[in-house]
N, C-alpha and C positions, 0 to 999 in steps of 0.2 A: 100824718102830721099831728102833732100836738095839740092839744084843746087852748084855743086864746090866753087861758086865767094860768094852763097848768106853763105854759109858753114862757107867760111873762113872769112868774118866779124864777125860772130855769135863766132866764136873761138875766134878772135884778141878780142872782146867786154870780154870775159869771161876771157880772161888774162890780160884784163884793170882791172877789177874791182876785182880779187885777188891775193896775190902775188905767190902763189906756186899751180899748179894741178899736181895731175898726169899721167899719161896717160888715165887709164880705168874711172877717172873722167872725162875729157874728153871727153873720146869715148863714156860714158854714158849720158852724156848731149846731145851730139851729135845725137846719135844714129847710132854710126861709129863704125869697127873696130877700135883696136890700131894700125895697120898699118895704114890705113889713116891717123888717127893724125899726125902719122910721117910724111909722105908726105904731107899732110898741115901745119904744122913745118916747113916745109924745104921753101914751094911756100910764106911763110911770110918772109921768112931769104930773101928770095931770090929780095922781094919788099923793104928790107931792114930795116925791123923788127927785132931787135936784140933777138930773143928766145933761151934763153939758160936751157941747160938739166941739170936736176939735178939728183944726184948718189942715187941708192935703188934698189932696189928688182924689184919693177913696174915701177921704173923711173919718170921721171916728168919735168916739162914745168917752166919757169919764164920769163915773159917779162923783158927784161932787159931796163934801163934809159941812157942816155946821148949820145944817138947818131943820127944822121938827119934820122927822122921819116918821111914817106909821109903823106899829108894830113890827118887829120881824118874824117872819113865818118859818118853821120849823119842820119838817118832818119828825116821823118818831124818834128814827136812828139817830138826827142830829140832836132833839132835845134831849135826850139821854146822855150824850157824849158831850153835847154842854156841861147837864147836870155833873157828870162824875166829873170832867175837868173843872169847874169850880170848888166840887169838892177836894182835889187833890192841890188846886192852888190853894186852898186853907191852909192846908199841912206842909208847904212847899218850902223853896228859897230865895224870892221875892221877897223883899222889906217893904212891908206896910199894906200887903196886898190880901193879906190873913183873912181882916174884916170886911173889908170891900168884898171877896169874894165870896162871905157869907151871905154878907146884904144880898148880894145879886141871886146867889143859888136857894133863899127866903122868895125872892121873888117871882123866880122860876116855877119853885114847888107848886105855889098858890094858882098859878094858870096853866100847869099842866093837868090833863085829863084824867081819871082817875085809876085808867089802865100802867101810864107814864108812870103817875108820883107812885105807884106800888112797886114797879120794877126798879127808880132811881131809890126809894127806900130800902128796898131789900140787898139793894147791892150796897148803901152806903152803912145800913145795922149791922151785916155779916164781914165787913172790910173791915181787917186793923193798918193801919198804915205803922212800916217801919221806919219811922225817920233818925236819922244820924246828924249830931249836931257839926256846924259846919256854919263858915260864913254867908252872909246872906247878900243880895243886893237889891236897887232901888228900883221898882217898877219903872222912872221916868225914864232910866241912865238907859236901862233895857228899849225900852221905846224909842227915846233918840238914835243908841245905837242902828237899832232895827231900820229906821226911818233913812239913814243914811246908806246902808246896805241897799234898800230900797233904792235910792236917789242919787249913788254912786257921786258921795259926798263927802270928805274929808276930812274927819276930826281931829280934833286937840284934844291930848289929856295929860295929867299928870300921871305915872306911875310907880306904885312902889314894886317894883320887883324884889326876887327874893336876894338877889346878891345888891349887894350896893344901895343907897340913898334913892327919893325918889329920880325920876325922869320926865323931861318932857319929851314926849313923842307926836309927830304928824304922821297919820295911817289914813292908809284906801280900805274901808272896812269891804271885807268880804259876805262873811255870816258870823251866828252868832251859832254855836253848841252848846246842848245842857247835858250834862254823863249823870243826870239825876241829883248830884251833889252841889257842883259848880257849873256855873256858866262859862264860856272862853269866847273870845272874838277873834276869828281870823282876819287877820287883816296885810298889807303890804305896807311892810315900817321903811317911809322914804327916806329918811336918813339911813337907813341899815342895808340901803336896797337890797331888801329882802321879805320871805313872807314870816311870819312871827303868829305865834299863840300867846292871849293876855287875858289873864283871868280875870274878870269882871269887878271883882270886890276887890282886888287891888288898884283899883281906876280911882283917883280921889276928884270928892266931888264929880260933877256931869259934863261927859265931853261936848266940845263945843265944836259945832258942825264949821267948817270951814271951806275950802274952794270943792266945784265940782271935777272929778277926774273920769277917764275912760277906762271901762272896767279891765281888768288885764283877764288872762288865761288862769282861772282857778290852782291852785298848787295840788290839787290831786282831785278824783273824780267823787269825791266823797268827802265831804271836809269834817265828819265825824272820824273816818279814818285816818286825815292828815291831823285833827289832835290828837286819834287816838298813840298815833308814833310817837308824836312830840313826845307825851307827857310818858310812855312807856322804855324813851328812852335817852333822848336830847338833853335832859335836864340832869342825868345821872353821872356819876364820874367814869363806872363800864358801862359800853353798848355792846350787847353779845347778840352774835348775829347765826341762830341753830337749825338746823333742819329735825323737825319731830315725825318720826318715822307711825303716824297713825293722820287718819282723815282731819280736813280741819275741822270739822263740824262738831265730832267728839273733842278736839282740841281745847275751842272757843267753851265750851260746856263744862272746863276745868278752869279758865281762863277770867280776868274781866279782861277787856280792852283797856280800862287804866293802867296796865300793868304790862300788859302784850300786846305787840300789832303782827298779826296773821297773813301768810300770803298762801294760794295751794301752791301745791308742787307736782301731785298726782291724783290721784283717787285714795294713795295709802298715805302720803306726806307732803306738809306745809309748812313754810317757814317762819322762822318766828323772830322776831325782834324784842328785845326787851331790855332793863339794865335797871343797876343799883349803884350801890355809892357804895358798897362793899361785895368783893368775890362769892363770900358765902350764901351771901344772899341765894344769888343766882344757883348757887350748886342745890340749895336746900330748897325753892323752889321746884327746879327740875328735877329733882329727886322724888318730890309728893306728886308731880303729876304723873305720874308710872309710867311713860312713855319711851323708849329708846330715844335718843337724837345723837346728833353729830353736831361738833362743835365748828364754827368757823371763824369766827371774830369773839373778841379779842385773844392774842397770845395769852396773855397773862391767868385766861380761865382754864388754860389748856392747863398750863403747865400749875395753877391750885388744884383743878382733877387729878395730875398727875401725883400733883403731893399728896394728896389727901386718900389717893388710891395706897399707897407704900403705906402710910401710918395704919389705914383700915387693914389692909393685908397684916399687917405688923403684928395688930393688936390679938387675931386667931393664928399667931406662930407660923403663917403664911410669908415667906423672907423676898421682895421684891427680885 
């Protein structure tokens, strides 16, 4: 069984990280009775941990907000992975969060141990970060959204998409994706009844939380996957639909997922999805990745192959 002190971190960490348990969750995590919990409930209230119980049958736990917290305790591995995460929110896509995350990772340094601050030093002196200029968005839009994801709650937003004037839209937010660049929010747009990808920095001004809804069935088991389709190929004029005759592992390693969404097919081949706004694209893509494929969607790639097979024949006196 757990030592009391190391007990009650491992508890306070597990009401960090969701908003409601209840007791025999808990206890089951733990490897505690439900009386204990309680008494470990009580020895947090007591450090001045706001834990408030909530009404049922088996009852239940909620870390409560807005009140003077004692320190947070850290392991190594996590104060490190703080540290570098604040470092890299400096250099990020967040608007306004540059400084702020200076201040904080100033703060960090000064009380971590002297083993910490030389391991977070050495990795932040020897890192260059490459960053790509790109729109940014607002820490709070982020956090409301997030909060609503959370709270299976409804917003309003203005959008400027890329076709047409802005919009007003009502969505069931799902999650939010970062591809490093851009953030996106999935979400279910009820006017469209449908599910929709909306890139973060075209949201004007901060959405505005609205009715609560019941969460529907995700649109795919990966919602990094279900933008990566979107934006590889929904948004283009061709969607070319190929089978590349090599593993997807090597595939994805020539590949970004902005640009291609990946399925296997075997141990030797995996299909691929992708599209442009123009034919050559795609032929001059699949050309640099050196791979065999088969074409099967759209006609129209088939038969630019087919042309562009005749003129290349043509040009070494090769007569189709």
């Amino acid at each position: 069984m757990l030592e009391t002190s190391a007990r009650l971190l491992k508890l306070l960490s597990l009401l960090q990280v969701r908003r409601d348990w209840t007791g025999p969750e808990l206890a089951g995590r733990l490897s505690v009775d439900v009386r204990t919990i309680r008494r470990d409930v009580d020895k947090l209230r007591s450090l001045g941990y706001p834990v408030t119980s909530l009404p049922g049958a088996t009852g239940g736990y909620r870390l409560g907000a807005g009140a003077q917290l004692p320190p947070l305790l850290l392991d190594d591995d996590e104060a490190v992975a703080v540290a570098v995460g604040l470092r890299t929110a400096a250099n990020g896509s967040i608007a306004g969060i540059e400084e702020t995350s200076v201040r904080a990772l100033t703060k960090l340094e000064q009380v971590l141990p002297s083993r910490l601050r030389r391991r977070v030093q050495a990795l932040q002196t020897h890192t260059t970060a490459l960053t790509a200029a790109g729109p940014t968005v607002g820490a709070e839009a982020l956090t409301i959204i997030a909060a609503a994801c959370r709270d299976h709650q409804q917003l309003r937003f203005t959008y400027a998409s890329t076709h047409g004037g802005p919009s007003k839209r009502l969505v069931e937010p799902q999650g939010l994706v970062h591809t490093g660049r851009r953030w996106y929010l999935v979400a279910w747009d009820v006017s469209k009844e449908d599910w929709r990808t909306f890139r973060v920095d075209r949201v004007e001004g901060e959405p505005a939380p609205a009715a609560r809804f019941t969460p529907r069935q995700p649109p795919a088991e990966s919602l990094g996957e279900f933008v990566s389709r979107q934006l590889s190929s929904n948004v283009y004029a061709y969607q070319a639909v190929l089978t590349i005759h090599a593993p997807l592992r090597e595939v994805a390693d020539r590949t970004s997922p902005m640009s291609v969404s990946l399925e296997p097919v075997d141990d030797g081949k995996c299909l691929m999805r992708t599209g442009a706004d123009a034919l050559e694209r795609i032929v001059w893509h699949l050309l640099f990745l050196g791979f065999e494929f088969d074409v099967h969607e759209p006609v129209e790639l088939k038969d630019y192959i087919r042309t562009l097979t005749g003129r290349l024949q043509n040009s070494i006196g090769v007569r189709a």
